[in-house]
N, C-alpha and C positions, 0 to 999 in steps of 0.2 A: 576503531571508529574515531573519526576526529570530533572536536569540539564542535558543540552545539549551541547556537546562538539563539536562547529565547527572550525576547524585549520585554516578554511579560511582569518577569523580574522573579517567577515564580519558580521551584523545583520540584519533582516527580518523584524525589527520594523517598521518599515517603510510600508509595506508592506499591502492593499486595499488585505483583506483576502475573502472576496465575489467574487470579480471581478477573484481573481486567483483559487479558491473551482469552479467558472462558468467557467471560460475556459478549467480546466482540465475537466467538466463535457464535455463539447462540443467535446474535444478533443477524450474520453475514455467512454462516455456513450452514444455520440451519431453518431458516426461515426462506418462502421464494425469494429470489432474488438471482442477480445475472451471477453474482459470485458463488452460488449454489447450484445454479444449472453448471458452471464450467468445471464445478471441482474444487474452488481454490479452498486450501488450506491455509492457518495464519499458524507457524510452527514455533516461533517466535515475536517477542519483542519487549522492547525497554527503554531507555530515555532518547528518544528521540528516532528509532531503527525499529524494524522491523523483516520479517522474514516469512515469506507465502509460499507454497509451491503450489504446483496444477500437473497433474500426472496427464499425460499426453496420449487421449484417446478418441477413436474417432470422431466424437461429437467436436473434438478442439481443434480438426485439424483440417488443411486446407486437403485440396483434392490430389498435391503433386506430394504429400506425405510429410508436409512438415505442418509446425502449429501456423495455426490462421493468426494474419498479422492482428486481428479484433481480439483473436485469445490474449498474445503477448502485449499487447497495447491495455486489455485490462487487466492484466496483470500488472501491470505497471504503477496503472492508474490504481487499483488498488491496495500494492504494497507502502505506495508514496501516501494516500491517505493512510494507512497504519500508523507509518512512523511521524507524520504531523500527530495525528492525534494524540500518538504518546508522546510526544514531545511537546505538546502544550498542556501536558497533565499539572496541575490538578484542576486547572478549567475543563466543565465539562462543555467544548466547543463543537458547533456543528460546522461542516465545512463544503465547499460545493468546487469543485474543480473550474477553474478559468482558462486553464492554459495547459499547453500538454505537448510535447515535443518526445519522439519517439527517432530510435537509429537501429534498424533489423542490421545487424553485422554481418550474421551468416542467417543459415537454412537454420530453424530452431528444432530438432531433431533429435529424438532417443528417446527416454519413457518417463522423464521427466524436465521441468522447467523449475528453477529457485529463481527467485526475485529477494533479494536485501535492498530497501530502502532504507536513509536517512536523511531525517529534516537536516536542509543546510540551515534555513532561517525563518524567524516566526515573529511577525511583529504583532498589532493591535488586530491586523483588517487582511496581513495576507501573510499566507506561508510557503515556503517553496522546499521542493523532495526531489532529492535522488535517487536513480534507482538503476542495479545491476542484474541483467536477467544470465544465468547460465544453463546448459543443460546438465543431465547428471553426468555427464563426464568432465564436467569442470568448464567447457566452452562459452566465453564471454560470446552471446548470440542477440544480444539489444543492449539497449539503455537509453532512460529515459527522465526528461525531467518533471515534474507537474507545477503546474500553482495553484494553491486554495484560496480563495473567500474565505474566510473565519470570519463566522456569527460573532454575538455577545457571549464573553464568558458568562457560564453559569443558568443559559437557557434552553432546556430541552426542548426539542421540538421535535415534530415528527416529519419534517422536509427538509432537506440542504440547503431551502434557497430564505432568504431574508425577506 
């Protein structure tokens, strides 16, 4: 992973990376939500990265037998929030995507889908993610970029938007 730029000033070392991988599980895998109807799973993550996968079954897949470009686009969308929010740890920041640019490479195809995101950069008010989707045979099949709104550190809330 390359270096990670957070202007917060703050660091993540600190950070019980099970306890926080398990609550965002709670949160996003097992409560409604889009990323519980698709599957995603968050397998990983740590300062500033992130890793999801989504097993590739007929609810995710378009009609010509590959994943639907909305699977992989939120997959995208939400490996790239993972690795923001662990990367502006130990703020607890909410964040709402503004921007989103997606590249389908190939057909997205076989019985799974990995997404690795990491924050390139995190300033006060916006954060921007990378993100690598392959299938399991190793085939680079997207990539995508996102950018976040970031809230106020340190204010829970129970909506993305400000």
């Amino acid at each position: 992973m390359e270096a990670i730029v957070n202007t917060s000033g703050r660091s993540a070392a600190s950070t019980d990376w099970d306890a926080w991988i398990e609550e965002r599980r709670e949160v996003f895998e097992r409560h409604p939500s889009l990323n519980h109807y698709l599957g995603f799973k968050l397998e990983g993550a740590g300062p500033g990265w992130s890793r999801m996968r989504v097993d590739l079954r007929p609810e995710v897949m378009n009609p010509f037998g590959a994943a639907h470009g909305g699977t992989v686009s939120a997959l995208i969308d939400s490996a790239a929030g993972s690795a923001v929010a662990a990367g502006t740890l130990p703020d607890d920041r909410i964040m709402g995507t503004i921007d989103m640019q997606v590249h389908f490479l190939e057909r997205a195809v076989g019985a799974t889908l990995i997404a690795e995101g990491r924050m390139v950069r995190a300033g006060r008010a916006i954060a921007i993610a990378q993100v690598d989707v392959r299938n399991d045979a190793g085939r680079l099949v997207a990539m995508g970029t996102a950018t976040f709104k970031l809230g106020a550190p340190g204010k829970r809330r129970d909506r993305n938007e400000d």
